[in-house]
N, C-alpha and C positions, 0 to 999 in steps of 0.2 A: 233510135237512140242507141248510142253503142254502151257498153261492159261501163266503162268509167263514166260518159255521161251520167247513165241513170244511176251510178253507186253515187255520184256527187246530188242528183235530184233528192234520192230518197233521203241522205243525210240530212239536206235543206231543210227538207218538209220536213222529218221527223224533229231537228233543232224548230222547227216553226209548233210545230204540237207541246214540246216539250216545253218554249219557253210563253205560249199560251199568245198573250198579247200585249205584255209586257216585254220591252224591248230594252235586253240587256247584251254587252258586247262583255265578255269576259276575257281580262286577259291570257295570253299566252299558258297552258300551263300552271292555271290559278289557283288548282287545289279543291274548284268547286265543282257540283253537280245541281241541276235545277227540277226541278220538281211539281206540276201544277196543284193547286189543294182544292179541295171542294166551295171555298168559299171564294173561288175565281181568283185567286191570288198565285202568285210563285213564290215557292220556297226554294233558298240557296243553303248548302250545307256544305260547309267549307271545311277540309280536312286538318286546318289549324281551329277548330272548334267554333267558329264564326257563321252564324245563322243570321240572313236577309229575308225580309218576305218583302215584298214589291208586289205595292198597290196595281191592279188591274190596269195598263195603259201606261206606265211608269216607265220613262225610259233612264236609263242608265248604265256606266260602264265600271266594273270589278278591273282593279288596278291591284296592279304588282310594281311599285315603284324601286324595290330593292331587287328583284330580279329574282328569290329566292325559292319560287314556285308556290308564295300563299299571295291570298289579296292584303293588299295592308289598308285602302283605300276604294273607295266608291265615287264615281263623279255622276252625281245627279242631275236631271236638267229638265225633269217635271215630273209629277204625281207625287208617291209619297212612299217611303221606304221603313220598316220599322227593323233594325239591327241590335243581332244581339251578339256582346263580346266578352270575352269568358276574362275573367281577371288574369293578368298577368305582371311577375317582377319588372321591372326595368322596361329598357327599349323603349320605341318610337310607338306613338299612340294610333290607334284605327282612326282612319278619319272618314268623312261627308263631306264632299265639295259640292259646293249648289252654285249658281250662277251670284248669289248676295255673301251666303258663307260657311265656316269651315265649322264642323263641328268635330272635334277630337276625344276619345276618351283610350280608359287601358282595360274598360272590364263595364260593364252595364249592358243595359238595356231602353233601349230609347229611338223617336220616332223625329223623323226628317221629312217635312213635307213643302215642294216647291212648287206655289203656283202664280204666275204672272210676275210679279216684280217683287216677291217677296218667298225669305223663306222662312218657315213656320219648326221653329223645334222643342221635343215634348220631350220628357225623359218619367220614363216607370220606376226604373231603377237603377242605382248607383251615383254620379255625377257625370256629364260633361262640360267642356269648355267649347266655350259658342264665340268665332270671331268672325269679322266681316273679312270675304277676299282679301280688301285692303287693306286687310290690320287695323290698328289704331287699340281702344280699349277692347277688351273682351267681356265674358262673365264665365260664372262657372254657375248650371242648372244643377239642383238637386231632385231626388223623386215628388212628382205634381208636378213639378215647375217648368216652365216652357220661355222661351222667347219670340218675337217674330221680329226678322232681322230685314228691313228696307237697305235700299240707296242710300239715305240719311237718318238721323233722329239718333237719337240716345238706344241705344239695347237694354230695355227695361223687364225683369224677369218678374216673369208674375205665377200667382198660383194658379194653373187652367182649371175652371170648373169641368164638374161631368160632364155636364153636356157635351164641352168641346172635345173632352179626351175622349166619352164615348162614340163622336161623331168620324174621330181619327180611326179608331183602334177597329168601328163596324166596318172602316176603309180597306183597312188589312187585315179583317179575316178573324180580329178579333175579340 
C-alpha cells in the first residue's frame, strides 16, 4: 500500500471509529465534529451551537442548504435523532426531513424518530412545527407533546406518556 493509499485507509477507519455505527454523511464543511458517548450513541456538536445525538444505527445526513458552512438541516431516513437548537432572532428554522415529514423549529430541544412508514416526533422543550413532506395542515408541539405523522390520517398531537418518552430518550443515551 503506498503513502496516500494507507493515509486515505486510516482516515476511513478512523471516520468509521469515530462515527461508531451510526451512519451519518455530513456536509461539505458543516461546522460539526462527531463524537461516540458511552451510552453507544453519537454526539454532533456543531460550531453554530447545534447538538445531535443519534440513536445507535441511525442513518442520516447534516445538510448545509445555504452554503454558509453550518448545517441548517438533517435528512433522516431511520432510527432516531434527538437535537438540540439554541434560540435564535429571525432567519430560516433548523429542520428534520424524514421520509413522512418535516419538523422545523428556531431554538428547542426535541426528538425525531423514523421507523418503517412512520415518523414519530417528541419535543422536551420549546415548540416545533411538524408538517407532512407534502404539506397540507401542520401542528405546532409543545414540551410533552408529540405526534406520529403516517402517509395519511389527521396529525393528531397528543401528550406522550412516560413510558413512551422514556422508551425514546433510554434510546439516545438518555
Amino acid at each position: 500500500m503506498n503513502g496516500v493509499a494507507r493515509a486515505g485507509f486510516y482516515a476511513l477507519a478512523w471516520s468509521f471509529l469515530l462515527i461508531g455505527s451510526a451512519s451519518a454523511q455530513p456536509a461539505a464543511n458543516a461546522g460539526c465534529t462527531a463524537s461516540p458517548s458511552t451510552a453507544g450513541t453519537q454526539v454532533w456538536r456543531c460550531d453554530n451551537g447545534i447538538t445531535i445525538v443519534a440513536e445507535n444505527g441511525a442513518r442520516f445526513e447534516l445538510k448545509d442548504a445555504n452554503r454558509d458552512g453550518h448545517i441548517d438541516s438533517v435528512e433522516l431516513s431511520s432510527r432516531a435523532l434527538l437535537v438540540e437548537v439554541p434560540k435564535k432572532a429571525g432567519g430560516n428554522p433548523f429542520k428534520v426531513l424524514t421520509p413522512q415529514a418535516i419538523a422545523a423549529v428556531r431554538g428547542t430541544r426535541w426528538a425525531v424518530d423514523v421507523a418503517e412508514a412512520k415518523t414519530s416526533v417528541f419535543v422536551a422543550d420549546g415548540r416545533v412545527g411538524v408538517n407532512r413532506r407534502s404539506r397540507g395542515r401542520g401542528v405546532v408541539l409543545g414540551p410533552g407533546e408529540g405526534v406520529d405523522v403516517e402517509a395519511t390520517g389527521p396529525l393528531t398531537v397528543k401528550t406522550w406518556g412516560q413510558p413512551r418518552v422514556d422508551t425514546l430518550m433510554r434510546r439516545l443515551g438518555q
